[in-house]
N, C-alpha and C positions, 0 to 999 in steps of 0.2 A: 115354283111359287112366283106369281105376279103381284107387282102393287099397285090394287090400284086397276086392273085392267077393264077397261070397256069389251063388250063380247067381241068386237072383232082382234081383240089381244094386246090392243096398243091402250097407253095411259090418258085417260080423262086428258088430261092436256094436248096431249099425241092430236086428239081429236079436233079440237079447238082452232079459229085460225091463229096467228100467230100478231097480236093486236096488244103486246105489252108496250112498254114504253119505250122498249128498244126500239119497234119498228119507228120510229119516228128519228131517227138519223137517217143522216145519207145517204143514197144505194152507194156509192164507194166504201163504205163501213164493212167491215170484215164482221161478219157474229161470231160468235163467242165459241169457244172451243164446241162445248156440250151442247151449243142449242147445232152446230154445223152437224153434229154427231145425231142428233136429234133427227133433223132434218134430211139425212140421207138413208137413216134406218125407215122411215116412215117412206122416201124415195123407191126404194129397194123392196117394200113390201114386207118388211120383218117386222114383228113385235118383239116386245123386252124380254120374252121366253125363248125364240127365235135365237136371240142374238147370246145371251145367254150359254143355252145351250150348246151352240155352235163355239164361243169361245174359252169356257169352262168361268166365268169370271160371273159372282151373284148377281142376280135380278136386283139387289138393292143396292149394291157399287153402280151397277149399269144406268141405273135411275140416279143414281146421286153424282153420277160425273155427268149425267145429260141435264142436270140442274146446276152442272158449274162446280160442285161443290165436290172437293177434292178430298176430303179428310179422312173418308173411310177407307181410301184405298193405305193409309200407314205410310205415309211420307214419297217427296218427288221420284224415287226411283221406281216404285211402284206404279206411281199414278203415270209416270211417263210407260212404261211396259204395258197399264190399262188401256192409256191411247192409243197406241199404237196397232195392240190386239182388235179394239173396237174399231178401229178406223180400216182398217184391213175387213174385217168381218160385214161391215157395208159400204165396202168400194171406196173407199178415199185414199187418198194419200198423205201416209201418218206425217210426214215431213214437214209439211205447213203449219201442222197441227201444232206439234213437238217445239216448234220453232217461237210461236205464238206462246205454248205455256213457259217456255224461258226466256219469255218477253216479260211476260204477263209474273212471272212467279221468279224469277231470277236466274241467273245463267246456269247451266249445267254444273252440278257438285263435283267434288270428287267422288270417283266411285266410294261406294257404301256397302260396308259387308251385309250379304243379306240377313233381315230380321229372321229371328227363329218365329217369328207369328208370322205368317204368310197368308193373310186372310181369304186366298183363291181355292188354295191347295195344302193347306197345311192341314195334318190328320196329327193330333200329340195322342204318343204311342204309351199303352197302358204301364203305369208303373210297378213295375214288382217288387215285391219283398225281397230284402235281402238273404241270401239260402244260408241258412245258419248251421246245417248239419254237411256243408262243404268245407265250410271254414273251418268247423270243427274239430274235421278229417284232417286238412291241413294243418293245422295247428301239430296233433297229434301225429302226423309223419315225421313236420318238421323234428319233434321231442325226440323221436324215435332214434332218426338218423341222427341228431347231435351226442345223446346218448353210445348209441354203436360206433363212433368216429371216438368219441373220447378212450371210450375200452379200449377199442385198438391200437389208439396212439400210445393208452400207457399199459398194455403190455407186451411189446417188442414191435418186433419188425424193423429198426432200427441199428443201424452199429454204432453209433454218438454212446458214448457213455457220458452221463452227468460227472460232472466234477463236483465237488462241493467247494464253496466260496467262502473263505474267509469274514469274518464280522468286517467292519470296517471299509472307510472309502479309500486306503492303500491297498488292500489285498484284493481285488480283481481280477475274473479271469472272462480273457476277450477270446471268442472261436474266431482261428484264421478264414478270412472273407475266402469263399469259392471260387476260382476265377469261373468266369461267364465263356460258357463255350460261344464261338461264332458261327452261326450258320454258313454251310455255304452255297446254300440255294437263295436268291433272295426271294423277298414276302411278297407272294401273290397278291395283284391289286383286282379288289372286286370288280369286277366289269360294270359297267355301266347298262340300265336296262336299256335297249332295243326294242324298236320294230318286229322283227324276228322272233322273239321269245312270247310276243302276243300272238303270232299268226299261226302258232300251234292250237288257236281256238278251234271246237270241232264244227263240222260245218253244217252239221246238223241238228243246230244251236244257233242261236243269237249271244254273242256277247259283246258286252258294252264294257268298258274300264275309262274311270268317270276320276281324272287327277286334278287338284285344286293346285294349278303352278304357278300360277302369278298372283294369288290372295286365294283369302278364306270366301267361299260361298256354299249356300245353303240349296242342298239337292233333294231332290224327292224320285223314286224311282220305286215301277210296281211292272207286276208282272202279266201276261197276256188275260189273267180272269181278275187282272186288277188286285191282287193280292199288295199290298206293300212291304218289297224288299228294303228299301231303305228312306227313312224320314231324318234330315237331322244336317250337321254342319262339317263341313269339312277344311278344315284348317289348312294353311299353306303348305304342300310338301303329302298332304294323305290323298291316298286313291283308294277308291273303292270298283268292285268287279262285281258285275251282275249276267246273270244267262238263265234262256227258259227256251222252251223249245220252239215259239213262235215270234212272242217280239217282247221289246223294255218299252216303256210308255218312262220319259223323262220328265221332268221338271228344273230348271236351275237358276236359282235366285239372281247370281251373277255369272252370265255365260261368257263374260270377258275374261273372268281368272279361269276357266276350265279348259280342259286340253280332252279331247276323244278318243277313245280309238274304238274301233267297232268292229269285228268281226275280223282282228288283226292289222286294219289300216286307220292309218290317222284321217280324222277328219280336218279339214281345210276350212270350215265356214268362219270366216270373219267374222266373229262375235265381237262386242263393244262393251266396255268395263260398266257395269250396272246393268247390264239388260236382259233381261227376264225372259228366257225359254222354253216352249215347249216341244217335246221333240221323241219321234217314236222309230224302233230301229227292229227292221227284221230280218232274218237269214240272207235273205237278198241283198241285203245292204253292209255299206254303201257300194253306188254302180261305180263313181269313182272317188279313188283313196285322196 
């Protein structure tokens, strides 16, 4: 969907020269984030369907950041991951850009766990009912077994004979404490996961293992006919495993807290705390761990 579009695909304005009141500074004047964004997609031959499509990000973000206007992308982390995307998508270099809106809009935040609204890629997954006839099951087991643990506890199996106690707080009677056997093997310590215990993935398969290590972010991951395995947030410390027999198509809200591993090797890419990913993994990959 275009808004807005003249038949050759670009926006009533796209068309127009460029004769606002801006033109009337300087040529040493820098334009403005959206209209340089503007001006390079129209360069490049692309329309707002074009660009669009090419970087997954709506026709109506894409129009409302080449108007300057930041608000629908849902706050700085987002809108700087918009630029970057767009500016990449008709040939610029996101860096001037980036630089400019934390001129322009204020220094770089602390990274920001990603929002659960994710206005590019966010699919909210249908809510079910809660299954009442499991719980119920459960409930009912639970009864079951505390029921059969009692009878057996109270008749035998035991050599303890009950004493009977005297009325009163003189007459008590205390059981001699058991001394505690010592082991003499000491307590196995769980091993720490490995490298190695991923690279058992088969290889006739794509697998991806997606760990939130350094903060909480917000992943999305679907599989080769687009099916979505997982929409949703991952807290510091949880990983999630996904495999299909051709590729994982990623998304990561914040690829600075995520760690990879893919098809048994770790990935190496330099991610930056807030920056938004998109990213696709198939049996072949990665060429290097």
């Amino acid at each position: 969907m275009s808004i807005g579009n003249s038949p050759d695909g670009n926006s009533p304005e796209d068309a127009r020269p460029f004769e606002d009141g801006r033109d009337d500074a300087s040529a040493s004047d820098r334009p403005s984030i959206g209209r340089a964004l503007r001006q390079a997609r129209i360069a490049a031959g692309l329309t707002l369907d074009d660009v669009s499509n090419a970087t997954r990000v709506r026709v109506a973000i894409v129009h409302a950041i080449e108007e300057d206007n930041f608000a629908p992308c849902g706050g700085d982390v987002y809108a700087r991951g918009h630029i970057r995307t767009l500016a990449r998508a008709v040939h610029l270099d996101p860096a001037p850009l980036l630089d400019q809106y934390a001129a322009e809009h204020g220094a770089r935040p602390a990274p920001t766990p990603a929002a659960p609204l994710f206005e590019a890629e966010r699919i909210r997954p249908d809510r079910r009912a809660p299954n009442w006839t499991a719980a119920m099951v459960a409930a009912i087991v639970v009864v079951i077994g505390f029921v059969g643990f009692t009878l057996i506890k109270g008749t035998g199996g035991s050599d303890t004979v009950d004493t009977p106690v005297a009325k009163g707080p003189a007459a008590t009677t205390k059981k001699p404490a058991s001394p505690t056997p010592k082991s003499s093997k000491p307590t196995a310590q769980k091993p720490e996961p490995s490298e190695s215990a991923i690279a058992a993935a088969p290889r006739d398969k794509v697998t991806v293992q997606v760990s939130a290590t350094d903060g909480r972010s917000w992943i999305s991951a679907k599989d080769h006919n687009g099916r979505t395995l997982f929409d949703g947030l991952l807290e510091k410390g949880d990983s999630q495993t996904f495999q299909d027999k051709e590729k994982i198509d990623l998304v990561l809200g914040d690829a600075g807290a995520i760690q990879l591993y893919v098809n048994g090797k770790k990935i190496q890419d330099d991610f930056r705390p807030g920056q938004v990913e998109r990213l696709t993994y198939t049996k072949g990959d990665p060429v290097t761990g």
